[in-house]
C-alpha positions in Angstrom: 91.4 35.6 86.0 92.3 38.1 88.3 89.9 39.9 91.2 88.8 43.0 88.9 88.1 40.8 86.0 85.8 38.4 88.1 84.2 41.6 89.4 83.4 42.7 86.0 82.0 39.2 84.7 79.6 38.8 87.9 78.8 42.6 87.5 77.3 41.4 83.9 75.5 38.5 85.1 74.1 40.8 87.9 72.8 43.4 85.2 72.0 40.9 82.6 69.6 38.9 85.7 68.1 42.2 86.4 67.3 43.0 83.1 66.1 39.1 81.7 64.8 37.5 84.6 63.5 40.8 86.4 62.5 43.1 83.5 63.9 46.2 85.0 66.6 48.4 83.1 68.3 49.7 86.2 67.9 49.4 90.0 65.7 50.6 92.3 67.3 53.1 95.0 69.5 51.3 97.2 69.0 47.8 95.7 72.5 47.7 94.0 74.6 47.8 97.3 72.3 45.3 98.6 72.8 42.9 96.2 76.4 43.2 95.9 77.1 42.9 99.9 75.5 39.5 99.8 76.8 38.5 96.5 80.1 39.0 98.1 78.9 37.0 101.3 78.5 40.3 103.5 75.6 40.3 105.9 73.2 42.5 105.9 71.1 44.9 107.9 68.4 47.0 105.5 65.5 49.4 106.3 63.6 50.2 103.4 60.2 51.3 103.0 56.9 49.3 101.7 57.4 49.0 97.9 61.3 49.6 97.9 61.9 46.5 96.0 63.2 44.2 98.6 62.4 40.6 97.5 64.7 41.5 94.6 67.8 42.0 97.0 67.7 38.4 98.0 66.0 37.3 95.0 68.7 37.9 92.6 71.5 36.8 94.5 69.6 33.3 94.7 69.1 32.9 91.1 73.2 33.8 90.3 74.9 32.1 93.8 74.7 27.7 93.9 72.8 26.7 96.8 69.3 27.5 98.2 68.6 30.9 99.8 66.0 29.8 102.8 63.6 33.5 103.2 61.9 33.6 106.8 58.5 35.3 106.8 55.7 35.7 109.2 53.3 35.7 106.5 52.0 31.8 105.9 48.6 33.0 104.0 51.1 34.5 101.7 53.5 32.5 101.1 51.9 30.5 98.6 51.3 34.0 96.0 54.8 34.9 96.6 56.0 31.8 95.6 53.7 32.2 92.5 55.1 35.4 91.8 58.6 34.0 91.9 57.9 31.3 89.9 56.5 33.6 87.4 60.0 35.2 87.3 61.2 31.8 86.2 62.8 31.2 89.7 62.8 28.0 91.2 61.1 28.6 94.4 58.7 26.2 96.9 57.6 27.1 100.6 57.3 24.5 103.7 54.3 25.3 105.9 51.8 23.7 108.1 49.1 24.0 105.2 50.8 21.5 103.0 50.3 17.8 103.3 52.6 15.4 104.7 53.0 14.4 101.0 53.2 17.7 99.8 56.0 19.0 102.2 58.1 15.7 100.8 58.0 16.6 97.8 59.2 19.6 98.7 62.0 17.9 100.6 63.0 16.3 97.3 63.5 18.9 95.0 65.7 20.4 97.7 67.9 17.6 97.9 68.1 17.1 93.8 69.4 20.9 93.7 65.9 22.2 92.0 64.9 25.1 94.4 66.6 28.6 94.2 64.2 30.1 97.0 62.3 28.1 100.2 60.0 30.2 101.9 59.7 29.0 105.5 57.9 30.7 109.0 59.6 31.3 111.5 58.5 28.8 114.2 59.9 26.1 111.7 63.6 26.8 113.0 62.0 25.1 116.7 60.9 22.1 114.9 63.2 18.9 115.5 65.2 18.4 112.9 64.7 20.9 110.6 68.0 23.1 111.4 69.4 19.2 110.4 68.0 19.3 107.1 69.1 22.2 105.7 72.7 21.7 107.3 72.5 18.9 104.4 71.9 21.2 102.1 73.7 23.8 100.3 72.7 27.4 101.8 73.5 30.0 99.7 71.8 32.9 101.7 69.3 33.3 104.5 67.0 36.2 104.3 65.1 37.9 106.9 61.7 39.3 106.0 60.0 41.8 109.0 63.5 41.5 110.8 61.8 44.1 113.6 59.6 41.3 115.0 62.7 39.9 116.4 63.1 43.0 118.7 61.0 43.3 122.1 61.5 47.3 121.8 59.8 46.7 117.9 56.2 46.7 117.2 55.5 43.8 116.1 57.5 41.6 118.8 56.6 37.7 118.2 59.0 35.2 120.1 59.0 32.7 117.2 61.3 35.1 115.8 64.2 34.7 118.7 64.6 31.1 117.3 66.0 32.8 114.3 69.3 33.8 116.4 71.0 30.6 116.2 71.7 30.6 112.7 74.6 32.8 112.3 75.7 30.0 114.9 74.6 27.0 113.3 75.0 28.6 109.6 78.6 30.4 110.4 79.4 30.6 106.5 76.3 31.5 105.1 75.1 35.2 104.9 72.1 36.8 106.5 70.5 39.6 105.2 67.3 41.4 107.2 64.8 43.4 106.1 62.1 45.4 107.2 60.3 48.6 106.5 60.1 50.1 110.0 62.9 50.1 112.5 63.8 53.1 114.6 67.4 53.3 115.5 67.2 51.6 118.7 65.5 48.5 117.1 67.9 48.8 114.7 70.5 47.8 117.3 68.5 45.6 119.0 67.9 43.3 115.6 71.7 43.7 114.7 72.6 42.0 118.1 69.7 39.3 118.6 70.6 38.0 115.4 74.4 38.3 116.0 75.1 40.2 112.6 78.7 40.2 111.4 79.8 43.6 110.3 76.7 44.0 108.4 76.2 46.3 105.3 73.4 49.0 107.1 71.5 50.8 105.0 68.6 53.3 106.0 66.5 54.2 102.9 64.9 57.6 103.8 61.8 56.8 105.3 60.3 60.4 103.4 57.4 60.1 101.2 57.3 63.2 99.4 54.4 62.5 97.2 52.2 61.5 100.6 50.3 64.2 102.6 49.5 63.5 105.8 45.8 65.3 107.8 44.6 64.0 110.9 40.6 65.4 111.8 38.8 65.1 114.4 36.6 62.0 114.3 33.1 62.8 115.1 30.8 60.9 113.1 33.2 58.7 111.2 30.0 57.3 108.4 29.4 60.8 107.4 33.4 62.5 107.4 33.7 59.3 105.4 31.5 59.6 102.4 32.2 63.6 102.5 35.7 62.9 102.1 34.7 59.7 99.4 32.2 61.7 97.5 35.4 63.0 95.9 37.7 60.2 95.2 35.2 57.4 93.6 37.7 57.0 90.2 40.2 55.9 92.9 41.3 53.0 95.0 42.0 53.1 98.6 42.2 51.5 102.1 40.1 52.3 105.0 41.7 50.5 108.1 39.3 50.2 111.1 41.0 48.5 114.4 38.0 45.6 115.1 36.4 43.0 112.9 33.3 44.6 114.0 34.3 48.1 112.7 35.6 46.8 109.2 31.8 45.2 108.4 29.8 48.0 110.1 31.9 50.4 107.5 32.0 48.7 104.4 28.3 48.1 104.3 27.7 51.6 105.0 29.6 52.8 102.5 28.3 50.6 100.3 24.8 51.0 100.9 25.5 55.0 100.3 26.8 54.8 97.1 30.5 54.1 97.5 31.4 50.2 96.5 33.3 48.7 99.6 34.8 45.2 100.3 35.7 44.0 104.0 39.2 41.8 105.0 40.0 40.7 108.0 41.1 37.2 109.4 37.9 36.3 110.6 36.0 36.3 107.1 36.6 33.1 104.9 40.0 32.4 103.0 38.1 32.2 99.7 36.5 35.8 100.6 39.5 37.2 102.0 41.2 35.7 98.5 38.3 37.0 96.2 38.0 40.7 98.1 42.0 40.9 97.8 41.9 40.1 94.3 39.0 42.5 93.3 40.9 45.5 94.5 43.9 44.6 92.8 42.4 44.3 89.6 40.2 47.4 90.4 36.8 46.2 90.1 36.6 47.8 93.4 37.7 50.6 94.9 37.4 50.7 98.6 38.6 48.1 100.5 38.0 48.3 104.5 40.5 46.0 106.8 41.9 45.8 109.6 45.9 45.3 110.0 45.4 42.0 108.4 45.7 43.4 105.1 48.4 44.9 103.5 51.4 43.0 104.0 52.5 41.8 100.0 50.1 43.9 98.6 51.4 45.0 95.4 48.9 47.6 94.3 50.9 50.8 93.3 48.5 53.1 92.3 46.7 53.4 95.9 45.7 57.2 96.0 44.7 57.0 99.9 44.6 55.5 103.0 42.3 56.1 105.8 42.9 55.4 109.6 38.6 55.3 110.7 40.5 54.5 114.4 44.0 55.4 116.5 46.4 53.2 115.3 48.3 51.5 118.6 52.0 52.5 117.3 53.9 55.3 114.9 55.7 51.9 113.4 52.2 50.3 112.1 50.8 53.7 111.0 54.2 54.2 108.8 53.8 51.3 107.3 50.4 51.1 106.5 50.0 54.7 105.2 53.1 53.9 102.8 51.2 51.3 100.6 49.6 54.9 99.1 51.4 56.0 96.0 54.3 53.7 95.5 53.9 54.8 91.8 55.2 58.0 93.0 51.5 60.3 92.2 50.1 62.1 95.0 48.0 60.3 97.7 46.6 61.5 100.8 46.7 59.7 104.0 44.3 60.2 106.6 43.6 59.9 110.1 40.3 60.6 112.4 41.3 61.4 115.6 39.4 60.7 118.7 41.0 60.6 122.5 38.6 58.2 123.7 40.4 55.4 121.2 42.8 55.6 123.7 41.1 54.0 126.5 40.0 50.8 123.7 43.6 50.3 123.2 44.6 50.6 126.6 42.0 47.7 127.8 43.9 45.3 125.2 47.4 46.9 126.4 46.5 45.9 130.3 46.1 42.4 128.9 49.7 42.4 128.3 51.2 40.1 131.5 54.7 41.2 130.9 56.3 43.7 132.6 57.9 45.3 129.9 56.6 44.7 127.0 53.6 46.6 128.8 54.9 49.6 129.4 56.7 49.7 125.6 53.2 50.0 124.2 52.4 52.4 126.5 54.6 54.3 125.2 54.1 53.3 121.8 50.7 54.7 122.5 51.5 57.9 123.6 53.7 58.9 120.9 50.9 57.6 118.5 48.5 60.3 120.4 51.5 63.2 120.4 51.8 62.7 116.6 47.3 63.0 116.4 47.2 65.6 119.2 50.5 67.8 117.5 50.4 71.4 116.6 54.0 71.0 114.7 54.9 69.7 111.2 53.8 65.9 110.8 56.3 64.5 108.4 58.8 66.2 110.8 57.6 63.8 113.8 57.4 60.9 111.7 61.2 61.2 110.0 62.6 62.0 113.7 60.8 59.1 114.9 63.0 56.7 113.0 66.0 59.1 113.5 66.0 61.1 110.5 66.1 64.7 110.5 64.0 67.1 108.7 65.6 70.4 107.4 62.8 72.1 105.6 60.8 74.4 108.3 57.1 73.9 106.1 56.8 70.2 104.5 53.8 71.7 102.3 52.0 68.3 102.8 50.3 67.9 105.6 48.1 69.8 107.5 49.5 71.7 110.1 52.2 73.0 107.4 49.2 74.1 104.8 47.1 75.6 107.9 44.1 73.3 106.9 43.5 72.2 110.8 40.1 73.3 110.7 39.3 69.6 111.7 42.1 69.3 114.3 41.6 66.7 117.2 41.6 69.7 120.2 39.1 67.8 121.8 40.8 67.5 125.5 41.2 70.6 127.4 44.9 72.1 127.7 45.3 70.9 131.1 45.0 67.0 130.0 47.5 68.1 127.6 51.3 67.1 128.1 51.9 65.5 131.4 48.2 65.4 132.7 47.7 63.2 129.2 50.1 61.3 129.8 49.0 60.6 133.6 45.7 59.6 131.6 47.8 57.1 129.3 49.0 54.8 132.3 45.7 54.9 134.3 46.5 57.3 137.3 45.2 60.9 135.4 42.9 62.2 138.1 40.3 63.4 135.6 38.9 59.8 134.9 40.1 58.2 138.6 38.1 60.8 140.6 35.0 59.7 138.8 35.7 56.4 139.1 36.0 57.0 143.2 32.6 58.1 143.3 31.0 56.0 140.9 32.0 53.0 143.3 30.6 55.4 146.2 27.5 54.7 144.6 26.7 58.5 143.3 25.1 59.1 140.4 25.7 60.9 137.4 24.1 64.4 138.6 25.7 64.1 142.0 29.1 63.4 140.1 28.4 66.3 137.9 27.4 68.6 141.1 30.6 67.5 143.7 33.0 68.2 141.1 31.1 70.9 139.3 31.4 69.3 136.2 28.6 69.1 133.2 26.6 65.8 132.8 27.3 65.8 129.9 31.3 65.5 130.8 30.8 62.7 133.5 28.8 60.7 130.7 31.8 61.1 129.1 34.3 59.7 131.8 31.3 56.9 132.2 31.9 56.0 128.6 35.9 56.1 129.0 35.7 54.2 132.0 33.5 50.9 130.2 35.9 51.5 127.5 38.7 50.3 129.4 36.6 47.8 131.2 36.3 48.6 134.8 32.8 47.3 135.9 30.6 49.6 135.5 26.6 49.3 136.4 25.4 51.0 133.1 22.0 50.4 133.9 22.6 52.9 137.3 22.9 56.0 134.9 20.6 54.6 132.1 16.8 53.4 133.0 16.9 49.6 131.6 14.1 50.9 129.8 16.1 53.2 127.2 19.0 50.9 127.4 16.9 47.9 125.9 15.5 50.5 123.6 18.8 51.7 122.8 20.3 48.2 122.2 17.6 47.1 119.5 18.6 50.2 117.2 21.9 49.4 117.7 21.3 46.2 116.5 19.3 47.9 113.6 21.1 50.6 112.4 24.8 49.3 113.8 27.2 50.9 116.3 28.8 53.0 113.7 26.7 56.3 114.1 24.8 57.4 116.9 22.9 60.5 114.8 20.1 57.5 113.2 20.1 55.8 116.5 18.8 59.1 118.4 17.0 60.6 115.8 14.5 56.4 115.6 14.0 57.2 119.7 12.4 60.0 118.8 13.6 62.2 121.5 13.3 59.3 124.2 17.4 59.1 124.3 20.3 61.5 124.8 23.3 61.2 123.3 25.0 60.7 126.1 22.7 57.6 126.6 23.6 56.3 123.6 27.3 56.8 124.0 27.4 55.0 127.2 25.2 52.3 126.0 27.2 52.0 123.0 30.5 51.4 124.5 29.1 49.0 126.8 28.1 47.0 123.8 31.5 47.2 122.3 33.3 45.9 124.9 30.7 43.1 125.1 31.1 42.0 121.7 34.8 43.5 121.6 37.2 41.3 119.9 41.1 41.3 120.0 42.7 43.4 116.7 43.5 41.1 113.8 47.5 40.4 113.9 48.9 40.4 110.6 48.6 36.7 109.9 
């Protein structure tokens, strides 16, 4: 048979797989080349966004080629649905993780050696364990693929060193193809992936990271409980995700909302597996229509008819807001995406951020974090800053959809005074902007509030606000110098009533004994006493 007849016979099983096995008449954009690189043995580098269809680009090819395609995700809590979900396809698929039973793993081990597994979900850290690299070496490997290639990269977002074990496979592997994936990936991580996994001539293909049918508003967040239910009041028929950045946040919300009418469940990786399993699977099936997370959720979640997604907090990179605003409207229909805006998130993400002991990864989410606040703090297009971002450019001079284009700014985030703009806020991002450190001088000269506000003719109202910054980002700060204990205790008990979320309730049960600048101050020292580190995607 010669080379354009075998083409045209592996074409048909290609389109005859899609259509029996996958139940889809045609492909998805960009899927065809995909598939046909790696059918051919071509590596391959792919970005394509959240709900492009990627788990059929490998999962295809591993049903048609002999051999076992090994897929390396990050994702263990997963790994067990999308094995269902494979399975369901009527692929012969099994994952190897550290939840399974010694027994369990072997029998895992067996149908790989009898020839009975198209697909083998595996993490990442498995590739260090002794012998495993052994293993599959005995078996035949038809295909590795890469799932959130990008955490590979130190310049990425998401940079986990479990993933560098993943560059001796080309090595070890030199025959078998590797295709990598991932939805997020500017053009710099790009290059970084392509070379830490030593990629041979790859196939690259950058899907258009445009969402058309997504609109994008950022607001300025000033009493998040109330924007909330204003902006809810008007989407109860529809589901969406509210991401908060703290456990803390995610349960303060969801019982507010849902004590005010709108039905809200919490995730995040603190909460029970069985309640993180039953709150999943009640937004899926819609007998709920809020859920409120942090970044734990999302990741698998195939829920196409998502009509928004609200950011209650600043998001620490453009990467993980991308990604998380695009599970809105993979069916195509209009959804909003939302974001409320407040520069004093900045100092809460800057306190984890000084945590980081390395050098440079410290200063890349500094960065990170100030091109998160440009895109917030922008007076220009927003889809515009987002497609250059990743490196694609943006013709039209009005996107229609987001709104600085459709003048709707009434809520914009101009919070900070022009000259903390630009430089000055950038100065602020790194810790030496001489707005917060010259109050910091004098509050360790001992001087109080009023004598801060009087040397540097300021209002008190403004130091209380550098106070609150400043126990934000942790430096130690004597709270109970600019609040009497008195009101702080007093202040601390509604807290503890009425939660952290709002301040209005809190003031209005002193009944005029408290300021709000007392309860801001008190309140962020009780965040960062009960402050715990983001949830990681798990």
């Amino acid at each position: 048979m010669v080379d354009s007849e075998k083409a045209t016979v592996a074409g048909e099983r290609v389109v005859q797989t899609l259509r029996g096995i996958f139940g889809f008449e045609e492909f998805r954009p960009n899927q065809e080349p995909i598939v046909e690189a790696v059918m051919t043995g071509r590596d391959v580098f792919a970005v394509m966004p959240t709900g492009g269809g990627k788990s059929l680009c490998y999962q295809l090819p591993a049903h048609l080629l002999s051999g076992t395609c090994i897929v390396i995700s990050p994702l263990i809590s997963l790994m067990k649905d999308q094995v269902d979900a494979a399975k369901g396809r009527g692929l012969r698929a099994e994952y190897l993780n550290s939840s399974q039973s010694p027994s369990q793993q072997e029998g895992v081990r067996r149908k790989l050696d009898s020839g009975g597994c198209n697909l083998l979900y595996v993490a990442p850290e498995r590739f260090a364990m002794s012998g495993f690299s052994e293993m599959l070496k005995q078996l035949p490997i038809c295909l590795f693929a890469i799932d959130e290639a990008h955490c590979i990269s130190d310049w990425g977002h998401d940079f986990r060193p479990d993933y560098l074990e993943l560059a001796s496979i080309v090595k070890e592997f030199p025959h078998v193809p590797v295709a990598a994936f991932t939805a997020t990936a500017t053009l710099e991580v790009q290059a970084d992936i392509i070379e830490k996994l030593g990629l041979r001539e790859p196939l690259v293909l950058r899907a258009s990271f445009n969402r058309p049918n997504l609109t994008y508003h950022v607001i300025r967040k000033e009493d998040l409980g109330k924007q909330l239910l204003a902006v809810l009041g008007n989407w109860k028929q529809h589901s969406g995700i509210i991401y908060r950045s703290t456990r803390n946040g995610v349960e303060e919300t969801a019982e507010f909302l849902s004590a005010n009418g709108i039905p809200a469940l919490p995730y995040h990786a603190g909460l029970d597996s069985e309640v993180r399993k039953k709150n999943q699977e009640a937004f899926i099936g819609g007998q709920v229509g809020v859920v409120v997370a942090t970044i734990a959720f999302g990741m698998g979640i195939d829920k196409p008819d998502i009509r928004f997604v609200i950011h209650g907090d600043l998001p620490k990179n453009i990467e993980g807001y991308y990604q998380e605003t695009g599970r809105a409207g993979r069916d195509g229909r209009p959804a909003r995406c939302i974001l409320y805006f407040d520069f004093a998130d900045i100092s809460k993400i800057r306190y984890f951020i000084n945590k980081i002991q390395n050098p440079s990864q410290h200063q890349i989410a500094l960065r990170k974090l100030d091109q998160m606040v440009s895109y917030g703090a922008r007076r220009g297009c927003r889809r515009r800053y987002l497609l250059s971002y990743f490196g694609e450019r943006y013709s039209e001079r009005n996107c229609g959809a987001c709104d600085v284009c459709t003048g709707q700014t009434g809520g914009k985030p101009s919070k900070v005074p022009l000259r903390e703009r630009g430089d000055a806020r950038r100065q602020m991002l790194t810790g030496t902007g001489r707005t917060l450190e010259v109050t910091w001088d004098l509050v360790k000269q001992g001087l109080s509030h009023v004598e801060i506000a009087r040397r540097r003719a300021l209002k008190v109202s403004t130091v209380f606000g550098h106070l609150e910054a400043l126990v934000s980002e942790g430096r130690d700060l004597d709270v109970d110098r600019y609040v009497s204990p008195a009101k702080r205790q007093l202040l601390e008990k509604l807290f503890a009533r009425f939660g952290t979320e709002r301040l209005k309730p809190v003031v209005e049960a002193a009944e005029g004994k408290i300021a709000y600048a007392d309860a801001r101050l008190v309140r962020a020292s009780l965040q960062r006493r009960t402050r715990e580190t983001p949830d990681e995607q798990e």
